[in-house]
N, C-alpha and C positions, 0 to 999 in steps of 0.2 A: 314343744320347742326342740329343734335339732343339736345334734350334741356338738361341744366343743369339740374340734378336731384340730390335731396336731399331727401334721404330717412332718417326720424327718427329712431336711433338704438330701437331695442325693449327693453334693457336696461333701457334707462332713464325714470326716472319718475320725477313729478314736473310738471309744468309751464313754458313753454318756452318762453321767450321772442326776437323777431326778428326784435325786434325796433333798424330801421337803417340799417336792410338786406333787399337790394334793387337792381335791376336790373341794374339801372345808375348807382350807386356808385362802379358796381362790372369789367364796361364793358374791363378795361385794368387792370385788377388781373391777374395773374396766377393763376394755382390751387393751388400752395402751399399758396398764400398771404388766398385766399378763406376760407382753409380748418385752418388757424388763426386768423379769421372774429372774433373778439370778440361779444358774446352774452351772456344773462344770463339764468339761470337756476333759479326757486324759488327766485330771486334777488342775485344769487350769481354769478360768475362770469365766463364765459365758453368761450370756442370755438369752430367753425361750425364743425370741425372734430371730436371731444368730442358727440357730439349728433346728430348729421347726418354721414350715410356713403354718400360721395360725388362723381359723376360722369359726366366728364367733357363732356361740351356741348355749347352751343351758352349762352354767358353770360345778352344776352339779354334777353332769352326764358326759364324759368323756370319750372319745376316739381317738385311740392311738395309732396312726400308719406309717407306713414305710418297714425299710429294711431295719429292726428293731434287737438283731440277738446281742447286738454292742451296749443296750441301753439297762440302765442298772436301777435299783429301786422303785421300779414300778411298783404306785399305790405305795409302797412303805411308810408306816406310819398313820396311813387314813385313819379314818375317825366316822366319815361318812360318806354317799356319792357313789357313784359308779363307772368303772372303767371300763370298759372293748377295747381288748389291743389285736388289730388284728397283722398278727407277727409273732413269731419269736420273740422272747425276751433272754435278761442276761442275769446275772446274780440278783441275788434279794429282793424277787419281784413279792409283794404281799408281806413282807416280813414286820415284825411288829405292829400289824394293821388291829386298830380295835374297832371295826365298823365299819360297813357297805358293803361292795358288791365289786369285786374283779375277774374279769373273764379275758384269758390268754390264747388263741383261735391258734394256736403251735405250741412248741416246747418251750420249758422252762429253764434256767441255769441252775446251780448249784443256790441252797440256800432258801428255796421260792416258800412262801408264808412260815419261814421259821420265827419261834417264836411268836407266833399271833395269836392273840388276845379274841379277838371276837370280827364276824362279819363272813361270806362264802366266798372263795375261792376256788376257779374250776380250772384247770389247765386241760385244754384239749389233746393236747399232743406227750409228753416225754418230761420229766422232770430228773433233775441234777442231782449231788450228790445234799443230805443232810434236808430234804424237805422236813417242813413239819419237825424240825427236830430246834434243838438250841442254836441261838446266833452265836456267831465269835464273842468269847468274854462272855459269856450267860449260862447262866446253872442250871436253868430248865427249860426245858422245848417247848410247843405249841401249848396253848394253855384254855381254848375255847375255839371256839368255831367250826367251819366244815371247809376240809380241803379237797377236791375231786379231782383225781386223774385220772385222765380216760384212757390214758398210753400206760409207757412201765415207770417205773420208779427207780433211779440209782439207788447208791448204800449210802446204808447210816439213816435209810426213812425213820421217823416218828423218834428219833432216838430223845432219850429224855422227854420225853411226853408228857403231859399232866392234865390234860383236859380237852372234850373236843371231839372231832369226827374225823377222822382220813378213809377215804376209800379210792381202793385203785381196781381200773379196769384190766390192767394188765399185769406184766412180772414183773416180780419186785428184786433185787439185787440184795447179799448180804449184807448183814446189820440191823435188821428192820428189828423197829420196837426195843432196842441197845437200852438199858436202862429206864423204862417205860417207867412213870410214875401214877398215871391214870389215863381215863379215855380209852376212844374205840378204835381202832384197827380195822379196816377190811378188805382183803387183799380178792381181787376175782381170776389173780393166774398162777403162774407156778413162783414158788418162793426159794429166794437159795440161803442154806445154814450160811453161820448161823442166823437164829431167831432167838429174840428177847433174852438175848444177855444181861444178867444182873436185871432183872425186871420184876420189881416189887408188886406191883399189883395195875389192873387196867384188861381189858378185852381183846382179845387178838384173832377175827375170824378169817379163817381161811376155806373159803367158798370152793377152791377147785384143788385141794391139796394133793399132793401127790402119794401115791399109793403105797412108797416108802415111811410116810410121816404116819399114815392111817394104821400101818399094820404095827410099826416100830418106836413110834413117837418121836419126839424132840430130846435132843440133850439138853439135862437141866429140870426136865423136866418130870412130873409122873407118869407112868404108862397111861396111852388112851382111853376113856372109859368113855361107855355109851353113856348119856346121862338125859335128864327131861329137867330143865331149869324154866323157873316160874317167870323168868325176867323175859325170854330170849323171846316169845313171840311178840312183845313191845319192843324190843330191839330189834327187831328182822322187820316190824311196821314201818319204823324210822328208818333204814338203811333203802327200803326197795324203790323209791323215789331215786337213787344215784346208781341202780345197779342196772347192767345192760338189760333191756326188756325179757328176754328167753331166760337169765340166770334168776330174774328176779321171780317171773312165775315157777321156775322150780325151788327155788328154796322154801317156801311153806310148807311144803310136805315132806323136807327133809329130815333124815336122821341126824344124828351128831354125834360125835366123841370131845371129852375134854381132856385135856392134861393143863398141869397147878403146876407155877415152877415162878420164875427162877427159883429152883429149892437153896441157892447159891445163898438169898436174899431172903425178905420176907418169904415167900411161896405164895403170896393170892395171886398172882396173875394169872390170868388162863389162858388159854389157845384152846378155840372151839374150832373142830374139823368137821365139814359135812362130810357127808358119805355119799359118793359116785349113787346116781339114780339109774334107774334101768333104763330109760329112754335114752337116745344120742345128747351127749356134752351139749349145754347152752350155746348157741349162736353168740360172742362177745367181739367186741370192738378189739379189731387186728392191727394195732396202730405199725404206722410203717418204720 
């Protein structure tokens, strides 16, 4: 069956709010209950046929179109279902989601799967400040799941983390892994200080680390050390399915360094650095 599709009239303008438009919530609607979905506008008060024209489809399986970087809580809260947005989106897209499957075909706003619980999340393009990190009012950040971004990452990624996967294709912005409490980390471009402030414990690899961090290490940190950990070639299996094709065939045969820190805090956290290979740098997605 073809999927529901919600195209955005080119009419509205504003801020859409979709807090509470969700695939589970939707699966025994009709299209008429659908197309009286209450939503807002600017904080005012709307309906899904007021600002999407709608076509009916598998109420599991969603289509998001149109000009979409105004529209706010995509997926938030899912439970199950799957969304294609194909557009930009705008704050809290995936955010407290415990379940299904969202894919964003552009960039993200600030906020995009914070806080989430369980389900994959891919953002094609660019994501905002606090991914992966705590919502407003929330004491700890992503707590399960897989986040993928194929672009860079603003600040404040992963901060307060407690469970879960993040990997990014591109550069990451200061702040990343702020207070880290568990889960994986995997950055594939260049990172800017700081890293994992106050970061108790949780994994932090840095695939294409810069040659300052390899010879000098991290603030916070203990000096780099080569090491052979029993864990990591189960962890490098799990990660090479999200990592750009060329980066992913070179990291098996990679060396590594570790530094243990925040020493601020506990000290288990680690930051695992591979080590530049002799052949030409991986081929990675150059997001624009």
């Amino acid at each position: 069956m073809n999927r529901l599709t919600l195209r955005l009239k080119s009419s509205v303008r504003g801020h859409v709010s979709l807090r509470g438009a969700v695939p589970d919530r939707w699966l025994e609607l009709t299209l008429a209950e659908i197309a009286a979905w209450p939503i807002e506008v600017d904080r005012r008060p709307a309906t899904i046929e007021q600002v999407f024209d709608v076509s009916d489809g598998s109420r599991s399986r969603w289509l998001l179109q149109g000009d979409l970087k105004q529209c706010e809580f995509v997926g938030a809260g899912m439970r199950s279902g799957d969304i294609v947005v194909e557009s930009s989106v705008g704050y809290y897209a995936a955010s407290f989601m415990r379940g299904g499957c969202v894919v964003v075909q552009g960039d993200a706003g600030a906020y995009a799967a914070s806080s989430l619980r369980a389900g994959k999340v891919t953002i094609e393009g660019n994501v905002g400040p606090y991914a992966a990190a705590a919502a407003p009012n929330q004491s700890r950040g992503m707590a399960g799941g897989e986040l993928i971004i194929q672009g860079n990452a603003d600040q404040w990624l992963a901060s307060r983390m407690r469970r879960g996967l993040v990997v990014v294709h591109g550069d990451v912005a200061s702040g990343c892994a702020t207070r880290m409490i568990a889960g994986t980390l995997a950055i594939c471009g260049r990172v800017a200080m700081p890293i994992g402030c106050g970061m108790a414990r949780g994994t932090l690899l840095l695939l294409e680390p810069q040659e300052s961090y390899l010879n000098e290490g991290l603030l916070g940190f203990t000096p780099p050390s080569l090491c052979q950990l029993s864990f990591l070639p189960l962890l490098l299996q799990q990660l090479t399915p999200y990592l750009p094709a060329g980066l992913a065939n070179e990291i098996r045969d990679s060396r590594w360094r570790r530094c243990l820190g925040d020493r601020a805090e506990l000290g288990l956290g680690e930051v695992l650095l591979r080590q530049a290979t002799e052949h030409p740098p991986s081929a990675r997605l150059n997001p624009s």
